[in-house]
C-alpha positions in Angstrom: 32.1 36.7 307.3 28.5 37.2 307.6 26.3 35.0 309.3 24.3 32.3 307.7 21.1 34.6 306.8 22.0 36.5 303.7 21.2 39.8 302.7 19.0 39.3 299.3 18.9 42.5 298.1 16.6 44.2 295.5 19.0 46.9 293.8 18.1 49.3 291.9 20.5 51.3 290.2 19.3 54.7 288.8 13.1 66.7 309.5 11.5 68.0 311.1 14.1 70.7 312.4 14.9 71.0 315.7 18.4 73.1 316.3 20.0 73.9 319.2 20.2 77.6 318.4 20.2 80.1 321.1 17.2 81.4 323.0 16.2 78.0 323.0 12.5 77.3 322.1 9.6 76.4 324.9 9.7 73.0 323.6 13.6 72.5 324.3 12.9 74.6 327.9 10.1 72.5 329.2 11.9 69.2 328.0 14.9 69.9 330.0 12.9 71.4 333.0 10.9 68.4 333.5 13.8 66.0 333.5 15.5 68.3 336.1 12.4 67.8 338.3 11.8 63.9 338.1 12.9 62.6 341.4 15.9 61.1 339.6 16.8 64.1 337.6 17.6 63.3 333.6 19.2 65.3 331.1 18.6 64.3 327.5 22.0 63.0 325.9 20.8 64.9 322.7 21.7 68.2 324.4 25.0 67.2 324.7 25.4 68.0 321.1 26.4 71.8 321.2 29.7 72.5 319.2 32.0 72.6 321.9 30.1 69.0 322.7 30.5 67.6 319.3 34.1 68.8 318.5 34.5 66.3 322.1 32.4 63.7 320.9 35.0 63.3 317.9 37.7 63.8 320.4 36.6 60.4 322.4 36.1 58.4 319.3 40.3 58.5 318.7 40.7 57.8 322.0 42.3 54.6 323.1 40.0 53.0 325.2 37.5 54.0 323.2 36.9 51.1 321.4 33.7 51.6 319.5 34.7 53.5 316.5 37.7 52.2 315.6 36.0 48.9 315.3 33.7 49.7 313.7 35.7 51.1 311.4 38.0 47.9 311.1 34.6 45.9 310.5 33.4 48.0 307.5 37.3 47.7 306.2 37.2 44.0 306.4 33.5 43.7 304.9 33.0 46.9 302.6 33.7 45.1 299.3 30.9 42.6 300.1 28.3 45.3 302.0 28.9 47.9 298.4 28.0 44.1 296.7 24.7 43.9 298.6 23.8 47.3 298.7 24.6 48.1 294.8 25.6 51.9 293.5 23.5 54.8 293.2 21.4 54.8 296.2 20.4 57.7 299.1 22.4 57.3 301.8 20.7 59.1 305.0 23.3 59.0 307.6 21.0 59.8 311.4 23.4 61.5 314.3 26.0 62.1 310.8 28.3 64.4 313.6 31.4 64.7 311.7 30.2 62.1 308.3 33.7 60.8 308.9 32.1 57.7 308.5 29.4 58.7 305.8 32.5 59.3 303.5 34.0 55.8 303.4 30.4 54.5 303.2 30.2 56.3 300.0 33.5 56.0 298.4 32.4 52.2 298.6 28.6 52.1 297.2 29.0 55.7 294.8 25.7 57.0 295.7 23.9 59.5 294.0 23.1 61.4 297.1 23.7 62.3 300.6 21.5 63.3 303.3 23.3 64.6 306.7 21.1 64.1 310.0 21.9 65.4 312.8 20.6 67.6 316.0 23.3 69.9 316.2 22.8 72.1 313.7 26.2 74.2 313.8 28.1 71.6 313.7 26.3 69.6 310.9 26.3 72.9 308.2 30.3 72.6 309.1 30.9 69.0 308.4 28.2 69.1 305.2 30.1 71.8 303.8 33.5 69.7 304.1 31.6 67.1 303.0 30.8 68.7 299.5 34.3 69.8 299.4 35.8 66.4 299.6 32.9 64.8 297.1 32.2 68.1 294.9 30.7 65.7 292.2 27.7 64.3 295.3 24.4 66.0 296.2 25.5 66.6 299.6 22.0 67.8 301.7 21.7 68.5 305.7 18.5 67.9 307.7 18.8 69.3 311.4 16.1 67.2 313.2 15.5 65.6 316.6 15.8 61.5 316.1 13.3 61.2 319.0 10.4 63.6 317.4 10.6 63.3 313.6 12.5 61.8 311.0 10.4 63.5 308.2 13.1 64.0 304.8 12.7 66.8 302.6 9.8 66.1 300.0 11.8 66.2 296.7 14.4 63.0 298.1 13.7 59.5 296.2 12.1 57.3 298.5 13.6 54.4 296.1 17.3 53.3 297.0 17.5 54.4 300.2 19.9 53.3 302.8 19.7 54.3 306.5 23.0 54.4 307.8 23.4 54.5 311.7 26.4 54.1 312.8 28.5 54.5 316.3 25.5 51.6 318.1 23.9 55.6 318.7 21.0 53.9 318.7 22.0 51.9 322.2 21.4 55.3 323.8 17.8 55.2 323.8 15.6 53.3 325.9 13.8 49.9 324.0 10.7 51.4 323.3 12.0 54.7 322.1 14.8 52.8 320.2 12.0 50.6 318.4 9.9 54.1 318.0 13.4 55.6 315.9 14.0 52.1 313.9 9.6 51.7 313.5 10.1 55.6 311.8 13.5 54.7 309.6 11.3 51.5 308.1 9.0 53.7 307.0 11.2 55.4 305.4 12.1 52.7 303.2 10.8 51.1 300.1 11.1 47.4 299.4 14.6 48.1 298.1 15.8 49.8 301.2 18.2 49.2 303.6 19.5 49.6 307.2 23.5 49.9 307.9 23.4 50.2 311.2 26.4 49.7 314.3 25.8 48.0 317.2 27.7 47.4 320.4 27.7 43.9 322.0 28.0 42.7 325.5 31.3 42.3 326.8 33.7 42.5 329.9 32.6 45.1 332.4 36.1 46.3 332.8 36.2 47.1 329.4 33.1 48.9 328.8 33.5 50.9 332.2 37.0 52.0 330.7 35.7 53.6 327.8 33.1 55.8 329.1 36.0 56.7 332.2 39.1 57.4 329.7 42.4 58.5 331.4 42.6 61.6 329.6 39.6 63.2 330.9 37.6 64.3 327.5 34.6 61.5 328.5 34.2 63.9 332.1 34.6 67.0 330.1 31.9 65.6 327.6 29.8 65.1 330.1 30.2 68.6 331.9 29.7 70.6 329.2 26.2 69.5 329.1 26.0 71.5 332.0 27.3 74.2 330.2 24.8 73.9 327.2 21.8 73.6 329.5 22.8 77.1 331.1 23.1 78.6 327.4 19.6 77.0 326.1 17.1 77.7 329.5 19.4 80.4 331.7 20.1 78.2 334.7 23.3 78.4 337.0 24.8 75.3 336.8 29.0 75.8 338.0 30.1 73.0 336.9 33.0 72.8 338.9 30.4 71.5 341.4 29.8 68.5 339.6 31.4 65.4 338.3 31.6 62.6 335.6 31.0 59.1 337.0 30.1 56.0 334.5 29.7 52.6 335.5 28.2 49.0 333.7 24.6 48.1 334.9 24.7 44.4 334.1 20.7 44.5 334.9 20.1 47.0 332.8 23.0 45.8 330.3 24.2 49.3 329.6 26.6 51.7 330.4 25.6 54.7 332.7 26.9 58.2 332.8 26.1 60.7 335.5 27.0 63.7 336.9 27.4 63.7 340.8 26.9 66.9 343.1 30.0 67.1 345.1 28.4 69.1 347.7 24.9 70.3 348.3 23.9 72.6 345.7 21.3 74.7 344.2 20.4 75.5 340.8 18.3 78.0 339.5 16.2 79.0 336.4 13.8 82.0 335.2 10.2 80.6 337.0 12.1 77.2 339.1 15.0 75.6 340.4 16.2 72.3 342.5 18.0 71.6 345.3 20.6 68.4 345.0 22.4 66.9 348.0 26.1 65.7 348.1 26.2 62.7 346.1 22.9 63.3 344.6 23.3 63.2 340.6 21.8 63.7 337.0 21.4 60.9 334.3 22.8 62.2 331.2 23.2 59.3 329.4 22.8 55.3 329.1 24.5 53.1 326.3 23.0 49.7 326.2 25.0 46.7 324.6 23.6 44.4 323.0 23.3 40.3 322.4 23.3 39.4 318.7 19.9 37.3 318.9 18.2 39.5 320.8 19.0 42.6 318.4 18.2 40.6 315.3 14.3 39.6 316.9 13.6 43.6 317.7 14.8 44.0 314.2 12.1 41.4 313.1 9.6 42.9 315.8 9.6 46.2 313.2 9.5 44.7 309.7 13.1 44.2 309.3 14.0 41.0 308.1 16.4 40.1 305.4 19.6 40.6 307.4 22.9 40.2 306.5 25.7 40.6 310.1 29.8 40.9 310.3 31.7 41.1 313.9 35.1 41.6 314.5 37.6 38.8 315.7 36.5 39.4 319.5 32.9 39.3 318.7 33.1 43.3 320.8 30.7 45.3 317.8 28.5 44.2 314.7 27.8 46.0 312.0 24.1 44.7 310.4 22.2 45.6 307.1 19.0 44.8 307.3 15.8 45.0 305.4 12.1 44.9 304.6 
């Protein structure tokens, strides 16, 4: 059930582009060049998001210790009949990181809207899933926006701004630092009217042995996820990275309360670019990625500390993920 603040909605009822393409553009070279140089070399998690990265994205989210989606999933089973009450029918649904829009689809099927809006960064991959998208829903406006979450969240000038519902899904939004985070959600408010709404995932704090499994899986696609970045970075800036000299480690930071993923130099290596390169030394590794969890209370205040305040919040039995609607 949801908590004891309730969603009062007001219903109403009728990108700034940035693909990965190649020959990657000085923006995206400098980006990743810089984090390569910081003493604690970074690379972006939004250029794991190639295709060969997002056809293993999907791959992780049926695995089995992969918990996030298919509670998620349970969650909006459970709930959907009272979330399509709050949210009413013919809205915009704007789905940010919509990958696949596996999970756009049964969002829709539940609140009929009149439109959908696909956002992603991987622009390959999001013309592939739109276009199955407007096969499955022929009778839906079904419109993608390839645009960086981080730099823009600008929609195309003819879309409604009344009705709109941001759907975020997948607690993506855990893999961004808290002031970037609160830059993303401070951008989606203003994309709303008074009558808009937030869907969003998020994952909670939990058992370090769980978490740590999920982002380790025994199959090997989380490692293989995380190399392939490797592979993408090569493609978009021309560096050397052999990936068999690297590998996937992920671990809980209970300081930090988020999972980390890196990718560890076996031996000492060096890797090379047009105009730079870097030396790493055996055990030395890159940040690709951090997933924070999240305590209920302290997600609803930073939803508050951006103008989002009507909330409405389900969990599942173990209290593990929460799905939240939120408004102005």
């Amino acid at each position: 059930m949801p908590n004891a603040l309730a969603f009062n909605a007001r219903r109403r009822h009728p990108g700034s582009a940035l693909p990965i393409t190649p020959g990657a553009s000085s923006t995206i070279r400098s980006d990743i060049i810089r984090g390569l140089g910081h003493e604690r070399a970074n690379i972006s998690p939004k250029y794991f998001y190639d295709l060969p990265g997002s056809e293993l994205f999907e791959r992780i989210t049926r695995l089995p210790e992969y918990y996030l989606t298919r509670t998620e999933s349970a969650i909006m089973a459970a709930h959907g009949a009272e979330i399509a009450r709050c949210l009413g029918i013919g809205r915009t649904v704007i789905e940010l990181g919509a990958g696949s829009c596996e999970k756009a689809r049964r969002l829709c099927r539940l609140i009929r809207p009149a439109r959908f809006v696909a956002v992603d960064i991987a622009a390959e991959y999001l013309h592939m899933a739109a276009a199955g998208f407007r096969a499955a829903c022929p009778d839906l406006e079904v419109r993608p926006v390839v645009a960086d979450l981080t730099t823009d969240l600008a929609m195309p000038e003819d879309l409604p701004r009344a009705g709109r519902v941001v759907f975020y899904p997948g607690s993506s939004i855990g893999n961004f630092d808290p002031p970037q985070a609160a830059a993303i959600l401070s951008r989606v408010r203003d994309l709303l009217d008074d009558d808009g709404a937030l869907l969003i995932g998020v994952d909670l704090v939990k058992d370090a042995d769980v978490l740590e499994a999920a982002y380790n899986d025994a199959a090997g696609v989380t490692a293989a996820f995380n190399l392939n970045i490797l592979s993408h970075v090569n493609h978009l800036i021309a560096s050397d990275f052999d990936l068999g000299q690297w590998r996937h480690r992920a671990f809980f930071n209970p300081a930090q309360s988020r999972v980390e993923m890196h990718l560890e130099a076996i031996t000492g290596v060096a890797v090379r670019w047009p105009g730079g390169s870097r030396k790493f030394l055996a055990g030395e590794s890159i940040h690709t990625e951090h997933s924070y969890k999240f305590r209920v209370e302290d997600f609803l205040a930073f939803l508050a500390g951006i103008g989002l305040h009507r909330i409405a919040l389900w969990t599942d039995p173990r209290h593990w993920f929460a799905v939240v609607l939120a408004g102005p």
